[in-house]
N, C-alpha and C positions, 0 to 999 in steps of 0.2 A: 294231488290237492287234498287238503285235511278238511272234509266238508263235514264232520262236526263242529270244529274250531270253527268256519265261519258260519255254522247256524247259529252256535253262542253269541257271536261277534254281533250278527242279525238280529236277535231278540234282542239285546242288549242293547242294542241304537234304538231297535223300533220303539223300546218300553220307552225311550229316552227321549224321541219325536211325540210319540203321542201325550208328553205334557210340555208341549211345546204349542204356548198361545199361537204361535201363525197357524196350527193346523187347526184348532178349533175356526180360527179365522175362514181359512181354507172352506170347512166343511161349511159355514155360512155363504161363501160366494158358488160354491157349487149347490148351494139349496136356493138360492135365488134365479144363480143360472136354468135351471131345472124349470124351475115355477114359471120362469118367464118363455122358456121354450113351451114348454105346456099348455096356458091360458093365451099366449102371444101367439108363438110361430105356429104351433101344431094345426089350430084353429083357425089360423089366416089361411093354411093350405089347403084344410077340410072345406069352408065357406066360399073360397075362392080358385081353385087348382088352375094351375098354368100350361096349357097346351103346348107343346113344344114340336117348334115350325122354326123351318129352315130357308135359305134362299128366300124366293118369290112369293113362298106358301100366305106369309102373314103379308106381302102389298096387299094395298087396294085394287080393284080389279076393274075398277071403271073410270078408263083411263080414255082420256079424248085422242086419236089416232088420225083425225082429220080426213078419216077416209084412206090412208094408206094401210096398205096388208102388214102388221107387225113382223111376219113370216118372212116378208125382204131381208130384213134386217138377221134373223136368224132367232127370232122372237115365237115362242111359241103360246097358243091360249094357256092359262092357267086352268084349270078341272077343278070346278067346284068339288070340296071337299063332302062326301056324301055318307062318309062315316058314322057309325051310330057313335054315342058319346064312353061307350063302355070300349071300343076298338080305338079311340085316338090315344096315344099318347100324352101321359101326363107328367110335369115337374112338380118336385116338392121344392124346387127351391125358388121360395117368393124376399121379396124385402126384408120382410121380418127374420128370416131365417138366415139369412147372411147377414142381418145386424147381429145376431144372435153368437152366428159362426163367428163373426171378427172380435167381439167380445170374449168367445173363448180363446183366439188364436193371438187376442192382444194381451190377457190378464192370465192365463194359465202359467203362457213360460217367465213370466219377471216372477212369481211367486215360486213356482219351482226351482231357480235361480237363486232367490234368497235364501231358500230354506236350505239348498244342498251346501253354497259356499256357506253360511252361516254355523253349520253342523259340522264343518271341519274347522273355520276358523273357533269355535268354541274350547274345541278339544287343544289347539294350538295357544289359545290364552289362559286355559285354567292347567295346563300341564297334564293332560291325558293324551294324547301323541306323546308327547316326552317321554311316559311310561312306557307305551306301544312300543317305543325303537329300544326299549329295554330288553325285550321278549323277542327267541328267536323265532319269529313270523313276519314270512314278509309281505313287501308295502299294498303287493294285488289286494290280500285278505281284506287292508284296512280300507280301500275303496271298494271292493266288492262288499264288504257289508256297510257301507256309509249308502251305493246304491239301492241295494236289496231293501233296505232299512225305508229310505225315504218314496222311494215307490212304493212299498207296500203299505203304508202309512196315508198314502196319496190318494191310493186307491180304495183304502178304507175308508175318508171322507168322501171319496167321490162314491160312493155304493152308499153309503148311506144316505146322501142325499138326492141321486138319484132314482134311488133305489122306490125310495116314496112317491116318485109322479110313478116311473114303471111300475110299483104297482096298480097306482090308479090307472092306467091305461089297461091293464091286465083285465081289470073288473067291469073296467066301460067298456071292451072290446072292440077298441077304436085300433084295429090292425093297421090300418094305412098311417097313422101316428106312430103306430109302434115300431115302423122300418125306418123312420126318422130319429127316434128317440135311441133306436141303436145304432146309426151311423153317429149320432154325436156324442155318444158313449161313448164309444171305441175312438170317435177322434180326441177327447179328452185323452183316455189311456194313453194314445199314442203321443201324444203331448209329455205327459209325464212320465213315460221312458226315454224320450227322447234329451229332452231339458232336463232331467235330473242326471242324466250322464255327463253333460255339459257344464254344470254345476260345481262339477269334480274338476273340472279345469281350472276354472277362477279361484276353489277355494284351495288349490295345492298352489297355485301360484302368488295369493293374496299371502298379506303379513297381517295387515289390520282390517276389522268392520267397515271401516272407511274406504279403505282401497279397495275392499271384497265389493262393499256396495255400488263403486264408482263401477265395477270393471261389470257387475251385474247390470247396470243400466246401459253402457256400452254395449254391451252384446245384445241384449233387450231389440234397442234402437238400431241396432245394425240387422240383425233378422226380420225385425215386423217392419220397417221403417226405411231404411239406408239400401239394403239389398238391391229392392225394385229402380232403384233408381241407378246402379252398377252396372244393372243388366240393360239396363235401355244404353246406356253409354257404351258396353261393351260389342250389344248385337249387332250397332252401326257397322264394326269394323269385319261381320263378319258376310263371306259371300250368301246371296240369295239362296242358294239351294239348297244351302245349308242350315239357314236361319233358323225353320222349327225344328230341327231335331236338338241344335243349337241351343234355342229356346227351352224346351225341354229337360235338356241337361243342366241347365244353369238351375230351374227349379226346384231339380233331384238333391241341388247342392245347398237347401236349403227347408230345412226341417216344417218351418210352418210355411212357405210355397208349397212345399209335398205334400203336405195334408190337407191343402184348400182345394188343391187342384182335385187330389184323390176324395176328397168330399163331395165335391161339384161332381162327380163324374157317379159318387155311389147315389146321388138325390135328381140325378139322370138331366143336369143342367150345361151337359157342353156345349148348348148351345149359344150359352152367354159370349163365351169365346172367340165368335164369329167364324165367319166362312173358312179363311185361313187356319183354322185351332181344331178345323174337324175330326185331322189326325190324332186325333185325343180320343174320339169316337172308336176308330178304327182300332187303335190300339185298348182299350176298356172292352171291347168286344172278345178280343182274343185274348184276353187276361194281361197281356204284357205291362199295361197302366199298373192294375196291381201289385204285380208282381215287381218293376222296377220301384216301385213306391215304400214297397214292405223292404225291401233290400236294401235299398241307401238309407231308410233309418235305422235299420241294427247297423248295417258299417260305419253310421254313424256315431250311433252306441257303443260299442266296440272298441274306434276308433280313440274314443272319446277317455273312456276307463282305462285303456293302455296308455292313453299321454300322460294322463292325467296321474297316472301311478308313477310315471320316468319321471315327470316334472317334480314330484314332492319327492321323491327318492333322489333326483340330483339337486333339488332344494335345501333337502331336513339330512341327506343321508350324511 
């Protein structure tokens, strides 16, 4: 692999995104996003933190039994909780925060989507691919640096506007903000490697702006949107004992499921899940949640740059 040829190739695109109005755009919706986790979310967790109780913990406990021993039945008393308030367990994920989270998990990937098919179909309408199939380099380099190019670009706006709450949080020494502030860091990030890979699909496959943007809303609505709704139709048909591990995997197969779930579980909220999803617990415990999380998005990734390079190659070749 000639990895100076694709650093040229990198800088080249990157100089080329960064005067590219959606990223200015970009770094405005990640300075709002920011501001509004800071003054909103961060704040509603600080003033109000959410105990997290499972089973019977959070019933009522004054329950009329008409004089029958609940222990018949195989009922046991509930034990008043006598925990000081520093030993209970706390969530950071309140209302605000998951308005917060679905806000990044609904508006990050349609804008990463635009901007990656846009930046190929560009080079395809003004006659710069055309050049590229001139030169003996092949097709990998020109999606490797179309990827490189728009993630780094991505994350440039995302650091800069970032970059200004964390530092305010540095100065106010609000730690327990601060472990929020980088869970939703890094699920950005993860967002923009994952959809900027994906990106490479539609625009090796798209001819025009028009079918580039059709086939970007399509995908949009089928990941945030259409997904959840495949899976409840699909779990029906499968057997019970299988269902959450079942469950699970269908999630894995789905870049923004895998990062909601893997959110919920870094902001210590599997409890949302219910009784049944505890296995989510069990596996975050022993890293396995992590670790199968981090891995179905680079194979994603991966997956993704490799089609995407056969697709315009048995397209343009």
């Amino acid at each position: 692999m000639n990895i100076p040829l694709i650093y040229s190739m990198v800088r080249y695109e990157l100089r080329m995104l960064l005067r590219n109005k959606w990223l200015f755009n970009m770094i405005i919706l990640f300075l709002v996003l920011s501001g509004l986790l800071y003054f909103y979310g961060i704040q509603s967790v600080q003033s109000d933190p959410v105990d997290v109780q499972y089973g019977l913990d959070s019933v009522n406990q004054n329950m009329n039994t008409s004089g029958v021993n609940p222990e018949y039945f195989g009922l046991k008393k509930i034990v008043i909780d006598t925990r000081s308030a520093a030993e209970i367990e706390t969530s950071s994920y309140t209302r605000a925060i998951s308005m917060l989270m679905n806000l990044s998990l609904w508006l990050l990937p349609v804008m990463c989507l635009i901007l990656g098919t846009n930046s190929i179909l560009a080079d395809k309408e003004s006659g710069r691919f055309a050049l590229y199939k001139t030169y003996d380099a092949p097709y990998v380099y020109y999606m490797l640096s179309k990827f490189f190019s728009l993630v780094c670009s991505l994350i440039i706006a995302l650091g800069l506007s970032y970059g200004v709450f964390g530092l305010v949080l540095a100065v106010s020494g609000h730690w327990h903000g601060a472990s929020i502030f980088q869970t939703f860091l890094l699920l950005n990030v993860l967002l923009i490697v994952v959809f900027s890979a994906l990106s490479l699909i539609i625009g090796a496959i798209s001819v025009t702006r028009m079918q580039g943007l059709s086939l970007t809303l399509l995908t949009w609505s089928f990941f945030v949107f259409i997904y959840e709704f495949v899976i409840f139709s699909v779990i029906d048909f499968i057997p019970y004992s299988l269902k959450l591990k079942s469950l699970l995997f269908f999630l894995l197969l789905n870049p923004v499921e895998t990062l909601r779930v893997w959110a919920i579980e870094q902001l210590n909220a599997n409890y949302i899940f219910g009784p049944e999803y505890l296995v989510l617990k069990t596996f975050s415990q022993t890293g396995i949640l992590n670790i199968a999380a981090m891995t179905a998005l680079l194979v994603m990734a991966l997956v993704a740059i490799l089609l995407s390079t056969y697709l315009l190659k048995r397209r343009e070749g």
